[in-house]
N, C-alpha and C positions, 0 to 999 in steps of 0.2 A: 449350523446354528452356533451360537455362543454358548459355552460351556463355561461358568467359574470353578477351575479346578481348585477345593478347599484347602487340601491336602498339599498341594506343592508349589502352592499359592499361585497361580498362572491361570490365563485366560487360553480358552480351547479351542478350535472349531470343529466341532463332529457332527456326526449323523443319527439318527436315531438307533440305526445296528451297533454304528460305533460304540455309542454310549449301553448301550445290552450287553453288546461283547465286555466292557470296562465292569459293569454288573457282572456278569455271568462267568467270569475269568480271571476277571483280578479282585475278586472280593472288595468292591468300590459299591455306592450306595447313591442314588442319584433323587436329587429332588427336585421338584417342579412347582414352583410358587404362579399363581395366576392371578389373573388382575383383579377378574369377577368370581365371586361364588360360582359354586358349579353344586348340580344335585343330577340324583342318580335318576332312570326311567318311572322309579317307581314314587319318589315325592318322598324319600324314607331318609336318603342320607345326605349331607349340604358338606361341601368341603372348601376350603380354597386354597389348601400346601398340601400335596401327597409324596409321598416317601416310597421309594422303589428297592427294592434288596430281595437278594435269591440266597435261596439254601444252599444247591448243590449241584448249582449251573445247568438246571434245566426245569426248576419250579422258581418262581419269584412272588415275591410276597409287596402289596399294596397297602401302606399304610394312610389314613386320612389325619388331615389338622381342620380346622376353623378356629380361625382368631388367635391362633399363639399353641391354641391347644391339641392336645391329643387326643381323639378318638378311637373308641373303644372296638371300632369298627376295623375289619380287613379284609383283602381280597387275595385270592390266590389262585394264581395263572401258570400254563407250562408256557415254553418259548413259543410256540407256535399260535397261541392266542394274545400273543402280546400286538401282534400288528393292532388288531383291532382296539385294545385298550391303552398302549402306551401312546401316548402323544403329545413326544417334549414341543414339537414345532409348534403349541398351543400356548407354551407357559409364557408368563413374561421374564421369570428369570430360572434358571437353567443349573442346578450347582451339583457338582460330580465331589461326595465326601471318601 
């Protein structure tokens, strides 16, 4: 998929591991802007830019925006539950900070 590299200003093509491995190894921070709102199973939380960053290469931390802003919300995953929740092949745009 297409990755906007912010930092070395260059366009990418990776994979969802890739972009983990760029997370979990090079202290890199991955965002995923989408087209539509998105809300959680439970009708609780509405997002539509979330923010990807790990502590210590094997927890990562989910940060939520709606509309510009920041929410006060977060989620915290180890590597092995990320299959299920990470999913840049969703976003519409794709930016590796």
């Amino acid at each position: 998929m297409k990755v906007i590299d912010t930092v070395h200003k260059t366009e990418l093509d990776l994979t969802a591991d890739e972009l983990i491995e760029q997370v979990a190894s090079h202290n890199r921070q991955v965002d995923l802007i989408f087209a539509e709102k998105r809300t959680d199973e439970d009708g609780y939380l509405s997002w539509d830019h979330e923010n990807w960053t790990c502590v210590d290469g094997k927890r990562f931390i989910r940060s939520y925006f709606l509309a510009g802003r920041a929410l006060s919300d977060y989620s915290g995953y180890n590597k092995y539950d990320l299959k299920g929740y990470f999913r840049p092949e969703e976003a519409q745009e794709v930016r590796l900070g």
